[in-house]
N, C-alpha and C positions, 0 to 999 in steps of 0.2 A: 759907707762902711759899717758904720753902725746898726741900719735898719737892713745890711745882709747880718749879723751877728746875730741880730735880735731874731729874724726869720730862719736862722740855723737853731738856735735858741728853743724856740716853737715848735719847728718840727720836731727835732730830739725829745720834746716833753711832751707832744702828741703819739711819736712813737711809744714811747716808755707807759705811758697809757693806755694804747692798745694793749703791750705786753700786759701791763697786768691786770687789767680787764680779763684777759684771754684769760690769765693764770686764776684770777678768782673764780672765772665760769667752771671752768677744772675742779677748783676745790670746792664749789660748790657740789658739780653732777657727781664727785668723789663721793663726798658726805651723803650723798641722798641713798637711803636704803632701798634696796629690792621689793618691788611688789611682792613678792612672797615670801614667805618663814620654813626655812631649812635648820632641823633641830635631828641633832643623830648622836646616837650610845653604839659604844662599841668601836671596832678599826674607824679610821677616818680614812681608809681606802679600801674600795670594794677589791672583793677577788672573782674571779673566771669560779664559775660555777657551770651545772649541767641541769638546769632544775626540767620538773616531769609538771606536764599541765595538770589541774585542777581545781576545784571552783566550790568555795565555803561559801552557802547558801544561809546567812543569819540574821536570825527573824526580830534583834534588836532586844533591849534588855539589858541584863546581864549579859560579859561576855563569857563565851563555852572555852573552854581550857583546849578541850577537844577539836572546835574547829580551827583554832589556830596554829596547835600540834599541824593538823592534815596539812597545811600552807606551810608550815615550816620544815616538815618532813620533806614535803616535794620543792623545798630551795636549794638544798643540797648543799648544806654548810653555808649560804653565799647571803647576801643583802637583801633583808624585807623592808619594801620603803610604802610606809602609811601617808593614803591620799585625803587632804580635806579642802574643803573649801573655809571652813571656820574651827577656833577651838586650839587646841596648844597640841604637847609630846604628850599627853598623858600617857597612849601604847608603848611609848619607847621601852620606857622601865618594867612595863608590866610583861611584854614579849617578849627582852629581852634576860630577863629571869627565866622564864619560862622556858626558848627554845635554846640552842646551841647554834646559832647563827656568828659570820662575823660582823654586822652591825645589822642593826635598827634603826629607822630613822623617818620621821614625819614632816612632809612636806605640804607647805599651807596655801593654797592658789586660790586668792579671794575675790580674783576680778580677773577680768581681759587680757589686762595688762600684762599680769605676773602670767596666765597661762601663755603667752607672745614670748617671755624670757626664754634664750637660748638651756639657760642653768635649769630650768623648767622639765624639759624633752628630755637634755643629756641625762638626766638624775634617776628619770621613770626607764630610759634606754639603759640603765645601768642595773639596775634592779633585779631579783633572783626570784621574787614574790612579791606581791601586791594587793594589797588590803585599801576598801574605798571603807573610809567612817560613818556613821551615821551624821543627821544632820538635815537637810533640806536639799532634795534632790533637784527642786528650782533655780538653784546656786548651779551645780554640776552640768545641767545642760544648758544655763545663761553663761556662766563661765566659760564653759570645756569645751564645747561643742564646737565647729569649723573651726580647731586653733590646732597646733603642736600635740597639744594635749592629747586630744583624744586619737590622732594620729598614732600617736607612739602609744598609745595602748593599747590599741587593736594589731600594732605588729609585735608589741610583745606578746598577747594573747598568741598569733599566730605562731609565732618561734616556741612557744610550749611554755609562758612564766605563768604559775599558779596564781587564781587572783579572787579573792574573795568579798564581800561587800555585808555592813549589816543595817539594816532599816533604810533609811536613803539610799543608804551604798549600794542595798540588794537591789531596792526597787527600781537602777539602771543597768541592772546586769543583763535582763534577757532582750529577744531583738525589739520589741516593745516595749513604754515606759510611762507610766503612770507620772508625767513631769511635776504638777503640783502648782501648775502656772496659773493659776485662774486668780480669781479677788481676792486671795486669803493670802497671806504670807505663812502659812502654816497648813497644811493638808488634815489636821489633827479633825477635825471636823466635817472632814468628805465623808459620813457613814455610811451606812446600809439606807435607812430610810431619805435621806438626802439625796442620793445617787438615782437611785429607782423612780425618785417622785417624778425627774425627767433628767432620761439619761442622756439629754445634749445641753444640759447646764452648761455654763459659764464658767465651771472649775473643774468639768472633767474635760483635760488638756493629753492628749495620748503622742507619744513620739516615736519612731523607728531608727534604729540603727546608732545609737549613740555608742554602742560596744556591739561587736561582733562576736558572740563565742559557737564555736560552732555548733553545739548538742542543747542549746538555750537558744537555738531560731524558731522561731516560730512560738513566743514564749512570752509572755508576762507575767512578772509577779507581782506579789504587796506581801506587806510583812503586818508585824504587831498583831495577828490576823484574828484569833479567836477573840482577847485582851479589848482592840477596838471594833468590833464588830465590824468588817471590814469584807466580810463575803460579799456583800449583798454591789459593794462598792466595783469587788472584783468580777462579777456576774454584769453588772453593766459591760464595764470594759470589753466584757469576752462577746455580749450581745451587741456589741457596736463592731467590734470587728471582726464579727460572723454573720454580722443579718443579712440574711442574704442578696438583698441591693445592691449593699457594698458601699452604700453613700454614707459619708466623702471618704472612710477609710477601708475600700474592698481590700480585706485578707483574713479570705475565709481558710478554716484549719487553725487557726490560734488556740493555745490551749495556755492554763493557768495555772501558776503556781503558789499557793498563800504558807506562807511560815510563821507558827504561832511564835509568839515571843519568849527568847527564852531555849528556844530550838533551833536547829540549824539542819541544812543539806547538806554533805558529803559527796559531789558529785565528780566522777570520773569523762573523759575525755569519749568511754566507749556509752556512757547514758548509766552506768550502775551508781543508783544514791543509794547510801546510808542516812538514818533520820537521829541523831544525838542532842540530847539535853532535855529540857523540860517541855513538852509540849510539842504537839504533832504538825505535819505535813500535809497538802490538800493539793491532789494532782488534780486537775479539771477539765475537763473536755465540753464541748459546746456541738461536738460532730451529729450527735442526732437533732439538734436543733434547726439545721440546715438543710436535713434530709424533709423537713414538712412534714413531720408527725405532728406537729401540736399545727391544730385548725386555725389558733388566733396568735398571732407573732404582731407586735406594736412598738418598734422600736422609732418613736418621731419625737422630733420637740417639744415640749410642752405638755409632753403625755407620762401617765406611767408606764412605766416599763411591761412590755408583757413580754415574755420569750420564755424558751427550755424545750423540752428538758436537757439541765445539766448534768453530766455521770462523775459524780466527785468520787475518790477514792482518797481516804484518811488513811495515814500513815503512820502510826507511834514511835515514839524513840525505840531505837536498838532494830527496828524494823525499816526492810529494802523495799526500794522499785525501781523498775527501768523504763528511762526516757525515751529509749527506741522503740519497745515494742507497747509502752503505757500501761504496764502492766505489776503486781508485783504483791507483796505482804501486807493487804488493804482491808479496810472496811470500808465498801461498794454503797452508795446510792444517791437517789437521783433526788434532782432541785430542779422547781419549775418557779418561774416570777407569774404573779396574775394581777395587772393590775395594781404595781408597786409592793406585793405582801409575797414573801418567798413562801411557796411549798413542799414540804419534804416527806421520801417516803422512809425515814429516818425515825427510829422509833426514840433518839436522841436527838433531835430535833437540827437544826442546821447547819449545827457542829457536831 
């Protein structure tokens, strides 16, 4: 009788053990914070909006008062939510003075994990406009890329939410993307003469289709462009995926976009940009280089770069062009590489 008292005894106190085991486990995964940082000014609930697509091309810096008017004009009263992979609310207060929106708010996805979060998806599917920060676009496609993430931004793009990006941010906008993957944890250092000396280095890392926006297919940019000498870096890129072989990445047609710092694009959904702020635009074509006019084309490993002619067209602020027909309020001419040394028939030399 006794030693059944004592084995009721025991269970009961293994029971009650279990319970709060279980109930600690609870207030534990309670207490544990979210892989990522949701910081928002303004309503704490979105409203139904109608917003109109468009896409703030900014070249890093400073930021343009102007380009984020364009993003907020086409949200239509409703929620601009800022994407980072690192960095706090700094935008919150400053856009949210700025536009007439019902909230602002920065959302911080610094790894795998937080972009997996359901609160993740719902937040960017909530959204009226969209703004990518600058930063390290190494993060953005290590992080974003095959998750929720990038999912639900390419169907907001499609449904028509304005979405803009500056330095990092731009540099994943078009259907190609200068990732930044290579040995350096910092791209600050990829230049013009770095690039060219052989344009299948080990840090020029090229990606497709991270964002889909329709009128930026067929497209890459880089930003900070005149500031870090940064042509010569974007003239690779465009000879890698124009030369005509095609080895390892045939997609010929690619043309380029560089935004000095300081500046920004204004582009509409029909291809008409406007150029605003400090510092100009560099539309690029690579298309006669693939026609075989130039005798010596050397685009291999360990070589300098030979390729061109390139047909740039410089854009100044307050001045247009159109992305459909590549055409528009420019100053026209051409860059050829020889042997890792740009040539220009540019009486302003490469800029």
């Amino acid at each position: 009788m006794i030693n059944y008292s004592i084995r009721m005894l025991l269970r009961r106190l293994h029971s009650a053990l279990l319970v709060l085991g279980f109930a600690l486990t609870l207030a534990a995964s309670a207490q544990t914070p979210p892989a990522y940082r949701y910081l928002r000014v303004g309503s704490p609930s979105n409203i139904a909006a109608a917003p109109h697509p468009g896409y703030a091309l900014m070249g890093g810096g400073t930021d343009l008062d102007q380009a984020f008017r364009f993003l907020c004009d086409r949200a239509a009263g409703g929620d601009l939510l800022v994407l980072r992979a690192t960095g706090d609310d700094d935008y919150n207060p400053y856009i949210h003075k700025l536009c007439h929106l019902n909230s602002v708010a920065t959302l911080v996805i610094p790894n795998r994990a937080a972009a997996l979060d359901p609160f993740v998806a719902q937040t960017i599917a909530g959204a009226s406009a969209l703004f990518i920060a600058g930063g390290d676009q190494a993060n953005y496609i290590n992080f974003w890329q095959r998750t929720p993430v990038q999912v639900t931004l390419n169907a907001a793009i499609q449904r028509g939410v304005p979405i803009g990006g500056t330095s990092a941010g731009l540099a994943v906008l078009g259907e190609w993307a200068y990732t930044a993957q290579g040995d350096q944890p910092d791209d600050a250092d990829l230049d013009a003469k770095l690039a060219m000396a052989d344009p299948f280095g080990p840090r020029i890392t090229l990606n497709r289709n991270f964002l889909q926006i329709p009128i930026l297919k067929a497209v890459i940019t880089d930003t900070h462009f005149a500031r870090r000498n940064r042509m010569g870096r974007l003239l690779v890129f465009l000879a890698r995926l124009n030369e005509p072989d095609g080895k390892p990445l045939p997609a010929p047609g690619i043309r380029g976009i560089g935004v000095d710092q300081g500046a920004a694009i204004l582009l509409d959904p029909e291809g008409h940009a406007t150029i605003v702020g400090h510092g100009s635009a560099y539309f690029i074509s690579a298309a006669h280089a693939t026609t075989g006019t130039q005798a010596r084309q050397v685009v291999e490993a360990g070589k300098p770069l030979s390729f061109g002619p390139f047909v740039v067209d410089k854009v100044a602020p307050g001045h247009s062009f159109n992305l459909h027909t590549w055409s528009g309020d420019a100053a026209q001419y051409n860059l050829s590489i020889d042997r890792g040394t740009i040539r220009s028939t540019s009486t302003s030399g490469v800029y």
